[in-house]
C-alpha positions as CSV (number, residue, x, y, z in Angstrom):
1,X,-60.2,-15.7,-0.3
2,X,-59.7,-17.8,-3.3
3,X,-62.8,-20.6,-4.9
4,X,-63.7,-22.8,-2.0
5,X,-61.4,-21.2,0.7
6,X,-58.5,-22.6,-0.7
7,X,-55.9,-20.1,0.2
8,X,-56.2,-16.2,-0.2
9,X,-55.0,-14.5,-3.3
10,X,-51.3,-12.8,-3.4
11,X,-51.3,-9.3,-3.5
12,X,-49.4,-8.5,-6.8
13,X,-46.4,-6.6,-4.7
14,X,-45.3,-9.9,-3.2
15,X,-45.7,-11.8,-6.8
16,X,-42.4,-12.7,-7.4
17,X,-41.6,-13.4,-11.6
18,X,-42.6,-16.9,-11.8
19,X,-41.0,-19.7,-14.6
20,X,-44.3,-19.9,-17.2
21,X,-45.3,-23.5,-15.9
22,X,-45.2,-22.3,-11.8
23,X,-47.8,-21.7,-9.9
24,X,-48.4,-20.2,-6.0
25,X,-49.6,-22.6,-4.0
26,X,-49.5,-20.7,-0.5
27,X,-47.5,-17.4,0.8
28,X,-47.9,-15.9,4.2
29,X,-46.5,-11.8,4.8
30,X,-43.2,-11.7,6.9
31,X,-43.5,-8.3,8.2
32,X,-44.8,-5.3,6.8
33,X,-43.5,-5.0,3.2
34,X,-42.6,-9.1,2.2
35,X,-43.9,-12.4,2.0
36,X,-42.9,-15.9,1.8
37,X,-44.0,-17.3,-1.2
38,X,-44.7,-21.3,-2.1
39,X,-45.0,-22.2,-5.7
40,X,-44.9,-26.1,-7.3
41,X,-41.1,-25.2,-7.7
42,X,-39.5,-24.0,-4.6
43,X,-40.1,-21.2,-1.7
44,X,-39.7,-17.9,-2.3
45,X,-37.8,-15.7,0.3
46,X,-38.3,-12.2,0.9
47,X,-34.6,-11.0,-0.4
48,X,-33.6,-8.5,-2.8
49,X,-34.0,-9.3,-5.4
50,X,-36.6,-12.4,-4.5
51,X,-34.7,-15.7,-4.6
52,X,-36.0,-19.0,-5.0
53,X,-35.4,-22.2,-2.8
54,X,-35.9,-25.5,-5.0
55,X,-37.9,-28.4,-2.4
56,X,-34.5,-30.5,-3.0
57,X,-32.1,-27.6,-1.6
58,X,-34.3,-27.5,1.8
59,X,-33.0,-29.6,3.9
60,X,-35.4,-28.7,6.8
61,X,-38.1,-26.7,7.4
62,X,-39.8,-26.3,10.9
63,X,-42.9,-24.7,12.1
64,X,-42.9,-23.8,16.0
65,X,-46.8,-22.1,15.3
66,X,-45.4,-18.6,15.4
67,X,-42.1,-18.8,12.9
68,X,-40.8,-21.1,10.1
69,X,-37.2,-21.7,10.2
70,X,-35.8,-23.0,7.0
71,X,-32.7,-24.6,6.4
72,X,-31.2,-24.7,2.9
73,X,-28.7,-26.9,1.9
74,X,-25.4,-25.5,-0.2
75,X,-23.4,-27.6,-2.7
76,X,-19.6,-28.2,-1.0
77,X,-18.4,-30.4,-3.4
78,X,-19.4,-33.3,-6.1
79,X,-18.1,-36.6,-7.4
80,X,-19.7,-38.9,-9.8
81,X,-23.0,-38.8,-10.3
82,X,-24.0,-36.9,-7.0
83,X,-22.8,-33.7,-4.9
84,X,-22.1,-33.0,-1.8
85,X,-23.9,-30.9,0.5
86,X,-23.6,-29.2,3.8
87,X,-26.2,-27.4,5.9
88,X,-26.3,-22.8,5.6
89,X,-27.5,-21.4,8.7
90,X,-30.9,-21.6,9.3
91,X,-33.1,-18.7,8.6
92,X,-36.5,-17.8,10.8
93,X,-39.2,-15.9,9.5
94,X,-41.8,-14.7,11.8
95,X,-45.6,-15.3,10.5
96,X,-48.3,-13.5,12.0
97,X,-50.9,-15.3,9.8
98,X,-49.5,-18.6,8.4
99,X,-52.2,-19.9,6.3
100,X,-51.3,-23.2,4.5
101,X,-48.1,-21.5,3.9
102,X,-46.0,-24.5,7.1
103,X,-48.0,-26.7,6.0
104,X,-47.3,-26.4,2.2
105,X,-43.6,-26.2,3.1
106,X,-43.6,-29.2,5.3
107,X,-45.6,-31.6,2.6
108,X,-43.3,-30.3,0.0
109,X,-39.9,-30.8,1.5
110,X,-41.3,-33.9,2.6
111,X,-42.4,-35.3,-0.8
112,X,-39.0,-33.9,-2.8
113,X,-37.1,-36.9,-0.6
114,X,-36.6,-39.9,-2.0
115,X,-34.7,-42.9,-0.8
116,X,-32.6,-41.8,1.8
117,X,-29.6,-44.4,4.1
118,X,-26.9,-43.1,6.8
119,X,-23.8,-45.2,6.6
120,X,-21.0,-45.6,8.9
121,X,-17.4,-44.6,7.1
122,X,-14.4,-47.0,7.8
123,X,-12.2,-44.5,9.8
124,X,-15.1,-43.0,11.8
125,X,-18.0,-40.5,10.9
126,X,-20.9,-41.7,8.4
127,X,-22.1,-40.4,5.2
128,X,-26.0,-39.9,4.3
129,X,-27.2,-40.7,0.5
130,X,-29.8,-39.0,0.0
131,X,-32.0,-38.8,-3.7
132,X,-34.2,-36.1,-4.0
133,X,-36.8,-35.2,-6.6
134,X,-36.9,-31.8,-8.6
135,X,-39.9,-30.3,-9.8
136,X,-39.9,-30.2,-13.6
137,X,-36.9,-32.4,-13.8
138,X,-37.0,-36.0,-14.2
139,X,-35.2,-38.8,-12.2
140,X,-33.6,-38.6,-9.2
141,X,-30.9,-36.2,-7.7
142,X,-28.3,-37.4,-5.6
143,X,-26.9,-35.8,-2.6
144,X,-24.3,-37.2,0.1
145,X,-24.2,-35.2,3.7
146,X,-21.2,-36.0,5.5
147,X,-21.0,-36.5,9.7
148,X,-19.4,-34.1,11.3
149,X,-15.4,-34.4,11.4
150,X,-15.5,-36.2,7.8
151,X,-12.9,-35.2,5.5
152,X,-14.5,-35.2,1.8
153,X,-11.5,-35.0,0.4
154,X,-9.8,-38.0,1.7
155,X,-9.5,-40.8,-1.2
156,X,-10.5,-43.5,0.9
157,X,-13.6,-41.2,1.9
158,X,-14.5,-40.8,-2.0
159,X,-14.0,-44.4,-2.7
160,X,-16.8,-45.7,-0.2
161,X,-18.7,-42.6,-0.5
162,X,-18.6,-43.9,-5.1
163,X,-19.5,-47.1,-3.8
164,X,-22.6,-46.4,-1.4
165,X,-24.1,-43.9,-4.4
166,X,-23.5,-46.6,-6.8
167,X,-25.4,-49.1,-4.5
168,X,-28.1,-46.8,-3.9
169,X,-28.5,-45.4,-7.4
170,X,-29.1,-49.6,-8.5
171,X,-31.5,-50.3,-5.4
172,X,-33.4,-47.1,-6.5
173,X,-33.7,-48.0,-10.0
174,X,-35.1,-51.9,-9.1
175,X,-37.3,-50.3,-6.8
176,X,-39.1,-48.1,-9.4
């Protein structure tokens, strides 16, 4: 256990290669020979080789006190200034002793979302605008997650969807 009982030091098997400036902030073992792993920069999953979740590509993260399901968000497409995202399948992990590890996850998905509207489209369906903030990066990164059924490639689609980014982009910048 770590100064004060702060969290308990990560056995150097599970240490994935961390940027110079990243840090472990919680990790929990998910099964016998892995761990999840959260750092100030993202959530490690137990893949070979270890890959690393930024808080902005999670879209959600759940604990239901015996696993953590994570969703991550993929890139579909982009247009000015933002892209366009769509849910992966989510992804449980079993955790047999948690530690801070949901909670970590939970305040950290939490705090990488920033200003964040659903909007109905004219012919049906809505879009979400959604900024996020990156660790290490500064400003805000803009992401738009279509309804169901929307077509992303329709031109009147990408006209509104221009406008609502542009909108949200300005009231983000006056509320700063």
């Amino acid at each position: 256990m770590a100064l004060f009982g702060r969290h308990r030091r990560l056995p150097g098997r599970y240490r994935p290669e961390l940027e110079r400036d990243e840090r472990v902030l919680a990790w929990a073992e998910v099964g016998d020979n892995a761990a999840l792993v959260a750092t100030n920069r993202g959530l490690w999953l137990p893949l070979t080789p270890p890959a690393r979740l930024g808080w902005h590509e999670i879209h959600k993260a759940t604990w239901s006190g015996e696993k953590l399901e994570v969703t991550a968000a993929r890139v579909a497409g982009e247009g000015p200034g933002y892209e366009i995202v769509e849910d992966l399948p989510s992804v449980e992990f079993p955790l047999a002793q948690p530690g801070q590890l949901p909670a970590e996850v939970r305040a950290r998905v939490t705090r990488s979302v920033g200003p964040s509207t659903h909007h109905p489209l004219p012919d049906g369906g809505g879009a979400r605008v959604v900024a996020r903030r990156v660790p290490g990066r500064n400003g805000l990164y803009w992401t738009v997650r279509y309804d169901d059924g929307v077509d992303p490639d329709d031109p009147a689609v990408r006209e509104v969807t221009e406008q609502l980014v542009a909108q949200a982009r300005a009231g983000a910048e006056v509320g700063s």
